[in-house]
TORZATOR-409268 format. One record per residue (C-alpha): residue number from 1; x, y, z. Coordinates in Angstrom, 3 decimals, padded with zeros to 6 digits. Layout:
N
- i / x / y / z
- NUM / X / Y / Z
...
//
This chain:
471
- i / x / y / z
- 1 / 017.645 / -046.032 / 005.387
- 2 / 014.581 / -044.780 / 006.146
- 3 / 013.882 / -040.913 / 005.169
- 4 / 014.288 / -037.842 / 007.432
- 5 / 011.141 / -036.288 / 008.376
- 6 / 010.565 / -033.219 / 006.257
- 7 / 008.731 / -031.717 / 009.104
- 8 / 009.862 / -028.208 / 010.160
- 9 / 010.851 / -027.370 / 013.747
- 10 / 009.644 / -024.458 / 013.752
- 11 / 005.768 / -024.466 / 013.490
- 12 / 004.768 / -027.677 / 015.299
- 13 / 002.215 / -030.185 / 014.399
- 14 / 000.184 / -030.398 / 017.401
- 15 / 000.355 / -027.958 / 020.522
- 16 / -000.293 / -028.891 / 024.163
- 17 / -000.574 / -026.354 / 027.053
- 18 / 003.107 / -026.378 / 028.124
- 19 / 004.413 / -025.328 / 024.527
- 20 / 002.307 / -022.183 / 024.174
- 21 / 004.861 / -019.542 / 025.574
- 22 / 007.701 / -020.666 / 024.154
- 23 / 006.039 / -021.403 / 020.622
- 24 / 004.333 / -017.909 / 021.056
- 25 / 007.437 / -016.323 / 021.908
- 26 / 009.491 / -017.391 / 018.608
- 27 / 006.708 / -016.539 / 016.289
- 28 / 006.404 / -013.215 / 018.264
- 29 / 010.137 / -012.590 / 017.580
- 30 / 009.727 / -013.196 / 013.881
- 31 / 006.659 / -010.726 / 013.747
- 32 / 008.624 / -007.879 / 015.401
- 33 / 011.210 / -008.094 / 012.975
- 34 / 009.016 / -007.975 / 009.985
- 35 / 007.002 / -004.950 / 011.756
- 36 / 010.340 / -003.321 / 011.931
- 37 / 011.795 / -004.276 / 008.889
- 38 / 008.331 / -002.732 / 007.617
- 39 / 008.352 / 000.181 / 009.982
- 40 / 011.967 / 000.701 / 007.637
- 41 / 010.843 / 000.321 / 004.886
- 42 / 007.748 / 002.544 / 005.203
- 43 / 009.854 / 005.144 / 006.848
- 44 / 012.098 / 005.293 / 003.694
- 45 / 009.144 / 005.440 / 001.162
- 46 / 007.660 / 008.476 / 003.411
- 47 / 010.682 / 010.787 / 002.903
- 48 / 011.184 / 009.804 / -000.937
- 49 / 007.720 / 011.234 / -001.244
- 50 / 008.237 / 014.014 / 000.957
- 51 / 010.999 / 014.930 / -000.702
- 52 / 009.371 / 015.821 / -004.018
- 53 / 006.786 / 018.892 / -004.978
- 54 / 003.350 / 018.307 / -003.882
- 55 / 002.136 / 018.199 / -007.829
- 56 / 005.405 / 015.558 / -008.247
- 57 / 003.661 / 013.555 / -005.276
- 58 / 000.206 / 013.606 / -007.248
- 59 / 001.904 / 012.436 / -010.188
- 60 / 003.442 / 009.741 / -008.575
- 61 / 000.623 / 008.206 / -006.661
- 62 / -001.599 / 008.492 / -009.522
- 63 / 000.681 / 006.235 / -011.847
- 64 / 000.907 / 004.339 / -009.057
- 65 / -002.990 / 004.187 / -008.612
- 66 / -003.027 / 003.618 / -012.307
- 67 / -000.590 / 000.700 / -012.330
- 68 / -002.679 / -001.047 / -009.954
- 69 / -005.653 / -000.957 / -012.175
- 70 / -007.594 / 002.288 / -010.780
- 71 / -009.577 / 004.103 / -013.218
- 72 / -008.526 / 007.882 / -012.433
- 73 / -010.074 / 009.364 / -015.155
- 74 / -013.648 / 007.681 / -013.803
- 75 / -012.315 / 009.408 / -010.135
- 76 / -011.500 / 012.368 / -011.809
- 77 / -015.356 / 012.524 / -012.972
- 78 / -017.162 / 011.684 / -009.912
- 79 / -015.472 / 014.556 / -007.225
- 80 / -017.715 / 013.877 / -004.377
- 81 / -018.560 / 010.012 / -005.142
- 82 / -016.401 / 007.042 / -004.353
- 83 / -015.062 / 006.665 / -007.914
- 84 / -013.800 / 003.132 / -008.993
- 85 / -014.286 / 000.588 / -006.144
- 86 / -013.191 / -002.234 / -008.654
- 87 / -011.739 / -005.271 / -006.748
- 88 / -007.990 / -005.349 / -007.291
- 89 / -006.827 / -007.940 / -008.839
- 90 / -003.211 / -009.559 / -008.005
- 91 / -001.267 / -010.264 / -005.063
- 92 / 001.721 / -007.349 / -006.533
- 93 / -000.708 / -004.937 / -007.337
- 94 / -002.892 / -005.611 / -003.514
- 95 / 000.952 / -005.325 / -002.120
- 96 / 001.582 / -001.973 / -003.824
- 97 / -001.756 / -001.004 / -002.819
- 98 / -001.145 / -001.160 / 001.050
- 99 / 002.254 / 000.134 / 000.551
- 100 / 000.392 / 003.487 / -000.520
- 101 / -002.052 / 003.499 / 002.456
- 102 / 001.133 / 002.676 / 004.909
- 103 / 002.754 / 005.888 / 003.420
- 104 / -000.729 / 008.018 / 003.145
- 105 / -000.547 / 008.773 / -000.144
- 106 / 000.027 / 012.686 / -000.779
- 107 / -001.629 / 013.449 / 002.366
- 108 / 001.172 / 014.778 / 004.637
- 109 / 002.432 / 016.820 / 001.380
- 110 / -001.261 / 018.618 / 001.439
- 111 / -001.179 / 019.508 / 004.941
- 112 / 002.859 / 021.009 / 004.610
- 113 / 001.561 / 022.849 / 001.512
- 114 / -002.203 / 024.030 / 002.943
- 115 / -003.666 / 022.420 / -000.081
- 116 / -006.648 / 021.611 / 001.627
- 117 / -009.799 / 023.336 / 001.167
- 118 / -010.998 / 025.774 / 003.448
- 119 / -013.969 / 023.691 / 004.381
- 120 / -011.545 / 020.615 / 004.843
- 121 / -008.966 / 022.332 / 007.248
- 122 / -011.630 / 023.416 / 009.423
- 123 / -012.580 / 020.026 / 010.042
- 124 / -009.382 / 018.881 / 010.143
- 125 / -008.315 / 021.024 / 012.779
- 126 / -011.345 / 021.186 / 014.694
- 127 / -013.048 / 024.466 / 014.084
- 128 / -016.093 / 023.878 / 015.058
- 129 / -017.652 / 027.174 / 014.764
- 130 / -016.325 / 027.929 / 011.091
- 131 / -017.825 / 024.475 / 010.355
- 132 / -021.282 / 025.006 / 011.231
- 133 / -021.415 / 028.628 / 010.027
- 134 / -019.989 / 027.088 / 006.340
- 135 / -022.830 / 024.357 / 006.067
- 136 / -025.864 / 026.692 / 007.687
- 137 / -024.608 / 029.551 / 004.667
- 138 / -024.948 / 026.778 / 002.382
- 139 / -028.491 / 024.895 / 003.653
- 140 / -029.920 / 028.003 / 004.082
- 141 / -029.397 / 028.882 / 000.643
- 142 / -031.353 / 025.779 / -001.103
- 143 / -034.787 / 024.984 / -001.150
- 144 / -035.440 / 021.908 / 001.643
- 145 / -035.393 / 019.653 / 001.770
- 146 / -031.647 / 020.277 / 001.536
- 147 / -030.641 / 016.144 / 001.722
- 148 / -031.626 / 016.143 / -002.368
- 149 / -029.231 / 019.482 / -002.965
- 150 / -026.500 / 018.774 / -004.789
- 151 / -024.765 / 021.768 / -003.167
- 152 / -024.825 / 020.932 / 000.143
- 153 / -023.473 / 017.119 / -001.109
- 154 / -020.985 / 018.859 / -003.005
- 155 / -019.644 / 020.450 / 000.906
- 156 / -020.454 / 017.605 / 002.852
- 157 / -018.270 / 014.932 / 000.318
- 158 / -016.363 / 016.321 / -001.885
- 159 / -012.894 / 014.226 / -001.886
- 160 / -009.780 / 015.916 / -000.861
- 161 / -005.700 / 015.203 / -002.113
- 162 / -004.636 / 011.970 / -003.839
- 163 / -006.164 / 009.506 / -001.651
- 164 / -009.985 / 010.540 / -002.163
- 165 / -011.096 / 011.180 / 001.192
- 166 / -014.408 / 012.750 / 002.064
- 167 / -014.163 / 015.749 / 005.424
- 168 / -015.376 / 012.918 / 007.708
- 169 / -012.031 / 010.336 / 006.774
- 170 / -010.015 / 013.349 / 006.866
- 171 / -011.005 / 013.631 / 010.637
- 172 / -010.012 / 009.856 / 011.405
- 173 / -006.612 / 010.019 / 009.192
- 174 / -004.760 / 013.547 / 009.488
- 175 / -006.748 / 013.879 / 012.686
- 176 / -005.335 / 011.306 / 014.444
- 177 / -002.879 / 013.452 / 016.158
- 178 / -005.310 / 015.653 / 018.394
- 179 / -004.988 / 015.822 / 021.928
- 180 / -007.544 / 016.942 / 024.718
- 181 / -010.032 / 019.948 / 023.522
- 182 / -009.114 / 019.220 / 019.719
- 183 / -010.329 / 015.559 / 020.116
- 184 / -013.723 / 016.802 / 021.398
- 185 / -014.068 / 019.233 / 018.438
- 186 / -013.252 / 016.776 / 016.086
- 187 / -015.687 / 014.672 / 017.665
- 188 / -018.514 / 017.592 / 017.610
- 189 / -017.297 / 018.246 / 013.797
- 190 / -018.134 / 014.559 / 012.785
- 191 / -021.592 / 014.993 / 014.518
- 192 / -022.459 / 018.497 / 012.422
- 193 / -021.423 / 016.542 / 009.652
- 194 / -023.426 / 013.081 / 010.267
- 195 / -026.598 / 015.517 / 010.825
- 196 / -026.432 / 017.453 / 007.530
- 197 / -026.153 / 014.362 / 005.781
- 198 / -022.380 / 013.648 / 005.295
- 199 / -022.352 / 009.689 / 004.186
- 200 / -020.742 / 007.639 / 007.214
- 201 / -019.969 / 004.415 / 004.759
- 202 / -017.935 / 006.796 / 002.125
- 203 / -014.702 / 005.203 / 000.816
- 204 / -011.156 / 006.692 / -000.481
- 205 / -009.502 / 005.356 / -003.333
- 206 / -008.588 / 002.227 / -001.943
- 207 / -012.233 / 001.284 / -000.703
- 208 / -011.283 / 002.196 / 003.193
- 209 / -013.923 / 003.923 / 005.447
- 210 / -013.984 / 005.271 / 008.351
- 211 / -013.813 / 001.700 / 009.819
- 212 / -010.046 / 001.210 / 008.311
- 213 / -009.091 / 004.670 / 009.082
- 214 / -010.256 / 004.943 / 012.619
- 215 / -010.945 / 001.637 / 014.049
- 216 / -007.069 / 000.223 / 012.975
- 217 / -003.951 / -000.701 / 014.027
- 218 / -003.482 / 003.473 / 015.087
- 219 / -006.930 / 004.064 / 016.785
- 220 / -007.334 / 006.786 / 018.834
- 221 / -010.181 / 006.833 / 021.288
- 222 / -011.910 / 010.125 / 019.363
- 223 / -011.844 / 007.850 / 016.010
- 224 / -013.291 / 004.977 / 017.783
- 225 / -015.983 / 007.622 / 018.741
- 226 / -016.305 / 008.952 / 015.563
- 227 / -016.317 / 005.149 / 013.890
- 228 / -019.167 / 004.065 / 016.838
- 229 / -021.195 / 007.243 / 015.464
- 230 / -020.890 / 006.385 / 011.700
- 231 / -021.648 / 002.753 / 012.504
- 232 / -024.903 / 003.734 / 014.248
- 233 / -026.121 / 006.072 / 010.788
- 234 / -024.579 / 003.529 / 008.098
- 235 / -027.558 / 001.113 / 009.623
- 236 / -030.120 / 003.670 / 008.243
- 237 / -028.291 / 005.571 / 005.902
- 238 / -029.983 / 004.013 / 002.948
- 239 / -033.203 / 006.138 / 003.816
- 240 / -031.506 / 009.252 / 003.479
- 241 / -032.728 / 011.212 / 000.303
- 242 / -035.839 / 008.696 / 000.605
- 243 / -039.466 / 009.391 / 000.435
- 244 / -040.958 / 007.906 / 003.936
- 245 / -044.229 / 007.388 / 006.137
- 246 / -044.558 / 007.872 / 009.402
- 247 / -046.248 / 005.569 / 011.890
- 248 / -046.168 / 004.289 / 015.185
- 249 / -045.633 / 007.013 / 016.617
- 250 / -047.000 / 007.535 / 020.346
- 251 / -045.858 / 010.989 / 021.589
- 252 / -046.960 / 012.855 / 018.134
- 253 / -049.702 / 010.814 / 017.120
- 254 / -051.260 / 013.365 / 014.627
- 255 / -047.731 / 012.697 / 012.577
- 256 / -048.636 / 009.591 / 011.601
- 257 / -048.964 / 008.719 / 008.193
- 258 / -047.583 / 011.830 / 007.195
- 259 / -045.092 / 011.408 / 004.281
- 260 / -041.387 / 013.428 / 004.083
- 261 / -037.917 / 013.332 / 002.671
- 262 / -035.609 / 011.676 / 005.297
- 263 / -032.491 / 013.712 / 005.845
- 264 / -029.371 / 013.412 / 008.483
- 265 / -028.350 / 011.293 / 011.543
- 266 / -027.895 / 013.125 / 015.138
- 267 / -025.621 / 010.877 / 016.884
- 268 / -026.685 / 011.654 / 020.261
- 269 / -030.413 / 010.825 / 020.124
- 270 / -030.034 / 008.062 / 017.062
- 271 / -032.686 / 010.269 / 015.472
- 272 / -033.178 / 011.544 / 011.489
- 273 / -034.492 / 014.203 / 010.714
- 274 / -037.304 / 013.990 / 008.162
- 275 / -038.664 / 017.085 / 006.090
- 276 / -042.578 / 017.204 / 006.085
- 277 / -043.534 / 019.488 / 002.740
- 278 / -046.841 / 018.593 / 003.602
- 279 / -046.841 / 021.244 / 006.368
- 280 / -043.116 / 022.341 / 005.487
- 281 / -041.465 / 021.277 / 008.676
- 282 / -038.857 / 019.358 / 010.228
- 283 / -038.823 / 016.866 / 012.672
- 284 / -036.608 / 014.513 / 014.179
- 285 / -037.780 / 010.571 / 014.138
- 286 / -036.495 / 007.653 / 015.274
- 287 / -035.687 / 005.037 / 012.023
- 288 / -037.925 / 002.646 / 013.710
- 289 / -040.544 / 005.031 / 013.436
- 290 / -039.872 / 005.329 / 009.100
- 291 / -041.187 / 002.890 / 006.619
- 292 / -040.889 / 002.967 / 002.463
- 293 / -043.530 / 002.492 / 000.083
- 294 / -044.567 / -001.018 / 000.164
- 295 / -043.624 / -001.161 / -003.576
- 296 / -040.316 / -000.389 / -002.671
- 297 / -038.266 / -003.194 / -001.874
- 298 / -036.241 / -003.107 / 001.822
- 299 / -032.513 / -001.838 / 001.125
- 300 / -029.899 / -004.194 / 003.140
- 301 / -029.104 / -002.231 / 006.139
- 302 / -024.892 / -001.546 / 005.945
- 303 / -022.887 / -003.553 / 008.813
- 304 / -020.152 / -000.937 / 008.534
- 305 / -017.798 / -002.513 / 010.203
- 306 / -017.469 / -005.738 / 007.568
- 307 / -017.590 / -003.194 / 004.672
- 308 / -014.724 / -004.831 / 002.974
- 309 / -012.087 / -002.284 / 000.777
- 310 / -010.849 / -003.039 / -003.149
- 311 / -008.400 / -005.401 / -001.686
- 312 / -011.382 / -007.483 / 000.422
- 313 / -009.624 / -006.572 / 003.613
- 314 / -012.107 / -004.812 / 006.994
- 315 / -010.462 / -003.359 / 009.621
- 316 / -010.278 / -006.392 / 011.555
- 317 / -007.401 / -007.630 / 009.739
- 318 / -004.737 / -005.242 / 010.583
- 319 / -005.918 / -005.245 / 014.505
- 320 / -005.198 / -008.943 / 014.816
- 321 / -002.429 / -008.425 / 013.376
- 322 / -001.311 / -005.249 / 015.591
- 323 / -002.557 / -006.866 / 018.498
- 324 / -005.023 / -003.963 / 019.378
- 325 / -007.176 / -005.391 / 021.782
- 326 / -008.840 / -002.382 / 023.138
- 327 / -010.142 / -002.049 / 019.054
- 328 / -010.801 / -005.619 / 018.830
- 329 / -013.332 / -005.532 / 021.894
- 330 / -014.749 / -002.337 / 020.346
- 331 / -015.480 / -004.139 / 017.159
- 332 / -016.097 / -007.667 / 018.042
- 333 / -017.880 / -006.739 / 021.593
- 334 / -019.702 / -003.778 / 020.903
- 335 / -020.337 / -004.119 / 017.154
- 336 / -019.978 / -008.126 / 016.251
- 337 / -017.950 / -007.710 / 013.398
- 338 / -017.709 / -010.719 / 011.534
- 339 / -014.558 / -012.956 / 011.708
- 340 / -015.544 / -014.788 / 008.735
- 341 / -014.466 / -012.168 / 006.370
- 342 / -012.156 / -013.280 / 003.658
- 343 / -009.731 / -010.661 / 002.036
- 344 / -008.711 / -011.131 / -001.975
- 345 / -005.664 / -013.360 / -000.865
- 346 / -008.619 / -015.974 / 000.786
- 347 / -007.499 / -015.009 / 004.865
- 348 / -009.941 / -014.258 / 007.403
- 349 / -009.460 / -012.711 / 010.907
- 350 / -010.253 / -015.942 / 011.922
- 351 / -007.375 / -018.096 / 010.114
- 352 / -004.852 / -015.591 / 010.792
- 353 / -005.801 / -015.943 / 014.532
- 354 / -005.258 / -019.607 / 014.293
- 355 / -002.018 / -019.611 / 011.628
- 356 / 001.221 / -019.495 / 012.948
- 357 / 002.350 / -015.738 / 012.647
- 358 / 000.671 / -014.467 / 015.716
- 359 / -000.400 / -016.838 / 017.845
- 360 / -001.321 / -016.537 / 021.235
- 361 / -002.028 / -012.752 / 020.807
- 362 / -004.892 / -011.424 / 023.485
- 363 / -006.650 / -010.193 / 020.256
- 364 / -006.296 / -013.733 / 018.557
- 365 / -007.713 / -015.419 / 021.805
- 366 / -010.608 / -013.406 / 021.820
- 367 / -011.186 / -014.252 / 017.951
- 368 / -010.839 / -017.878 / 018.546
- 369 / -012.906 / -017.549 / 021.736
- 370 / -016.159 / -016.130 / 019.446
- 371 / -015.133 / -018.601 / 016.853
- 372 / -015.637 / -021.373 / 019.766
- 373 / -018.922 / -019.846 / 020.647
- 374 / -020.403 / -019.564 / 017.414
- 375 / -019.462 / -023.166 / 016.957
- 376 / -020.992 / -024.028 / 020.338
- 377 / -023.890 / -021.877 / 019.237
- 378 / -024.609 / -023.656 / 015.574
- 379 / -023.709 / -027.514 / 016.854
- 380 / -026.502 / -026.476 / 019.440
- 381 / -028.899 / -025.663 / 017.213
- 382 / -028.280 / -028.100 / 014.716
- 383 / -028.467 / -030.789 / 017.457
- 384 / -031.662 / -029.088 / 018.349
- 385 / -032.808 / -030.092 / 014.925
- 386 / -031.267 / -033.546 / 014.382
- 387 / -031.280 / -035.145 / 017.588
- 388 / -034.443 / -037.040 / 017.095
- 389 / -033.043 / -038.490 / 014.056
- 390 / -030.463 / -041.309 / 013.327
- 391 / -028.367 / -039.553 / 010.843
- 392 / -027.454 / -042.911 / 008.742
- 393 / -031.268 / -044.601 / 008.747
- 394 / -033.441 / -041.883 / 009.805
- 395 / -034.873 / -043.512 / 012.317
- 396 / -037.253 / -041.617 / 015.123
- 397 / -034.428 / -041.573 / 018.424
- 398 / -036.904 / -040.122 / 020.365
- 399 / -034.985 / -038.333 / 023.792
- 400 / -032.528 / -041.695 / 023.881
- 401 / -030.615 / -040.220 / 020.985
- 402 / -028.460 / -038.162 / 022.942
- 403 / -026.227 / -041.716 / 023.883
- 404 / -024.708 / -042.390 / 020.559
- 405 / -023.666 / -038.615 / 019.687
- 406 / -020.196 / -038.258 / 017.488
- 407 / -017.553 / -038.042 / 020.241
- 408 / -015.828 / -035.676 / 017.917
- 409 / -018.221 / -033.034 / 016.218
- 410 / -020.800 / -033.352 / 019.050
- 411 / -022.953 / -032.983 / 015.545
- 412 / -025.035 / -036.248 / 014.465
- 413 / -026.760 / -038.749 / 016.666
- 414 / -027.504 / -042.389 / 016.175
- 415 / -029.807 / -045.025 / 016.678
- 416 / -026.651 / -047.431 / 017.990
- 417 / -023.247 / -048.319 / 016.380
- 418 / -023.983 / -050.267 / 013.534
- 419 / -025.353 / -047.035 / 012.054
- 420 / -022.435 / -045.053 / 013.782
- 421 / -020.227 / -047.017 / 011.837
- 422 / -022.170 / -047.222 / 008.033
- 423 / -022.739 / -043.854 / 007.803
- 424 / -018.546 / -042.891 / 008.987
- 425 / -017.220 / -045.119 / 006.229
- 426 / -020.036 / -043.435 / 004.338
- 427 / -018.923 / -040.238 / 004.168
- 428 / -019.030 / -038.406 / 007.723
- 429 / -015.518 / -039.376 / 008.445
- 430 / -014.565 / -036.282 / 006.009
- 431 / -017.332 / -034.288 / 007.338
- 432 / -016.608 / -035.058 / 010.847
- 433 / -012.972 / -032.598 / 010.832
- 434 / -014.995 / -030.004 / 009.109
- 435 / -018.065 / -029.837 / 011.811
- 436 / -015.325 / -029.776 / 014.497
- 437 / -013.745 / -027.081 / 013.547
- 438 / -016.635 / -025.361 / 014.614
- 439 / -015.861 / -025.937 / 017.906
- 440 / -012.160 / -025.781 / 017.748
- 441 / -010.917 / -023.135 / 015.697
- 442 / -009.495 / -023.729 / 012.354
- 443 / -006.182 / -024.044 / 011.142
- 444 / -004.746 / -023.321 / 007.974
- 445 / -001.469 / -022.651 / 005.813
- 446 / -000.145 / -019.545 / 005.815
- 447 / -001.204 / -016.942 / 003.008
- 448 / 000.415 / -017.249 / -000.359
- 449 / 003.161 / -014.207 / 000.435
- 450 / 004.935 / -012.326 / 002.888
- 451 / 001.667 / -010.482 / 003.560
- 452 / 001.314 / -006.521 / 004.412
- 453 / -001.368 / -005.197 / 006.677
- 454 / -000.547 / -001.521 / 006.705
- 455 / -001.575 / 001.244 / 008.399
- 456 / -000.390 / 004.956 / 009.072
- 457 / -000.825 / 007.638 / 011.601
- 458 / -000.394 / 010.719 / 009.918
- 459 / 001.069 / 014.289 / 010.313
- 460 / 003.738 / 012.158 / 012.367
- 461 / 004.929 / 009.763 / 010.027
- 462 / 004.401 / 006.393 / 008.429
- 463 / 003.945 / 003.189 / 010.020
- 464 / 003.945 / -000.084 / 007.966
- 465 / 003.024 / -003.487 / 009.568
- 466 / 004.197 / -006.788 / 007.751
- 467 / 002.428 / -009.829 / 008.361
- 468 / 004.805 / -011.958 / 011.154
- 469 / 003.739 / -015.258 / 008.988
- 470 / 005.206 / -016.214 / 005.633
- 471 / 004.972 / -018.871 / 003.534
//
């Protein structure tokens, strides 16, 4: 007898039209019972931790931080920094890793024990006066320009409970909560910060920015504001501190060529403000209007949005696999956020979009429907290129190319068949799949584990999202 197929019913080998609903359905299923099993499991973590002292909590989630390979004592020395951003390194340790973010960390146990800092709890709770009066009493008391004072860096970042997080992720984590007249102080709060210099790409102690925090599975629409504003000043935020020129200016010509120290980002006119000692003022420039010393070598400007955390994941992850699509237009539409982006365990927004766990998602549609355009976009040009050339003898097609294209990858042209033929047994019959996938989408097996994209919204509880596809 012949042997049974080994093929499994459940995730098909090919998929035409008809099947999509029902195929979409039963791996739909299986992803809300691993979001609920998660949800659980979360849910139970949360109250073990809640349960214990607030300096108990520390404990714990430093051994845990520890066990995962985090150098605390290097945190411990660098209070306003991002500490140890070291990659981490196995698929246990990147699974105990989101379990922490699910829960928070120590978070909720600061804000139940007002273990904040005064400067922190104003922004966290939207005080927008008490914020602005505690920077001015600090900039006014340093020399400008105040972007090199270590005092006003020391307000601006210094990193607050267990989880390392600067004033401005405190506004996109424990302030995901506000509602109406709080959202548009926390919102005014990030701007005062963003303007005296507050760094929009800082990370906690996982590597997450604002992007992860705010831009997530639990985005609000203030932390998508707040996100679109630090995107906009991580572009230029590698001139801040910086020694810069002036030119091109046409409404204050007699600036021109005048040197100063550039300091922070207004998120309402996209301007910096740059400190002129020459005649000791302060004026606010568009970037475009900045240029270093041409001995200075061009910084790369900071996509924010693809900065990828210690376990190689962006933000992007954990909205395809929430489903988010009102976050997925905001980063793929309005900032093109890369799809491309691998994580430690090898996935990309892109392959999880076309794996099995959740297909037919609206977010995973509009992934594959960039993917499709990008390929459209690169077979075009590359076309544009080759066209005129047989691929196999590199003979001139002139405009007559065009009738002996692949039929598949759309890709290579040839002078007739013959040559269609050599140069497939020659080695574009493996290249041919790859090229197409361009177009297509690409499919591939499912990550090595059950894996975890978590996320949290805090002051109300945990939340903790498990991948719907397993191996």
């Amino acid at each position: 007898m012949g042997k049974k197929s080994r093929r499994r019913n459940n995730r098909p080998s090919a998929l035409n039209d008809g099947d999509m609903p029902n195929i979409a359905a039963g791996y739909r299923a299986h992803a809300r019972q691993m979001m609920s099993q998660g949800f659980d499991e979360s849910c139970a973590k949360m109250n073990e931790i809640s349960s214990m002292s607030l300096e108990k909590q520390k404990q714990e989630i430093r051994r845990t931080l520890v066990t995962i390979g985090t150098d605390c004592d290097m945190n411990d020395r660098d209070p306003f920094g991002d500490g140890d951003q070291s990659h981490i390194t196995s698929l246990k340790k990147r699974d105990t890793a989101r379990e922490v973010y699910s829960i928070g960390g120590d978070i909720h146990g600061h804000g139940e024990n007002n273990a904040f800092s005064k400067f922190a709890f104003d922004c966290i709770f939207g005080q927008v006066e008490a914020v602005n009066a505690m920077i001015l009493q600090v900039v006014n008391s340093v020399p400008k320009p105040w972007s090199r004072s270590n005092y006003v860096n020391a307000l601006l970042e210094k990193r607050e409970t267990s989880m390392r997080l600067s004033p401005l992720l405190l506004i996109v984590s424990a302030g995901k909560n506000a509602v109406g007249v709080a959202q548009k102080n926390l919102v005014e709060i990030a701007h005062l910060l963003l303007k005296y210099g507050a760094r929009p790409d800082a990370k906690d102690v996982l590597g997450k920015t604002v992007c992860h925090y705010g831009a997530g599975a639990f985005a609000t629409s203030m932390t998508l504001e707040v996100v679109d504003m630090c995107i906009h000043a991580a572009r230029t935020s590698y001139l801040y501190g910086e020694v810069i020129e002036l030119f091109d200016l046409k409404s204050a010509k007699d600036l021109n060529g005048l040197k100063g120290v550039v300091g922070g980002f207004d998120s309402k006119t996209k301007r910096r403000s740059v400190f002129l000692e020459e005649t000791n003022r302060e004026v606010w420039v568009k970037p475009d209007n900045m240029r270093l010393p041409s001995s200075q070598s061009q910084p790369e400007v900071i996509m924010l949005a693809d900065v990828q955390d210690r376990l190689g994941s962006v933000s992007l992850h954990e909205v395809v696999m929430n489903d988010r699509m009102d976050v997925a237009e905001f980063l793929l539409q309005t900032h093109k956020t890369s799809i491309h982006t691998l994580d430690l365990d090898d996935i990309s927004p892109l392959k999880m979009s076309t794996g099995g766990g959740v297909l037919a998602s609206s977010v995973c549609k509009l992934v594959i429907k960039i993917a499709q355009k990008e390929g459209s976009e690169s077979r075009k040009a590359k076309k544009k290129q080759n066209k005129q050339v047989c691929a196999n003898c590199k003979k001139d097609l002139g405009e007559s190319g065009e009738e002996f294209e692949c039929a598949a990858c759309h890709s290579v042209t040839y002078c007739g068949k013959e040559c269609q033929r050599e140069h497939w047994n020659n080695g574009h019959k493996k290249e041919c799949k790859n090229l197409k996938l361009l177009h297509t989408g690409v499919k591939v097996p499912p990550p090595p584990s059950g894996m975890t994209y978590a996320s949290f919204s805090m002051l109300s509880g945990a939340s903790h999202t498990k991948g719907g596809y397993q191996k």
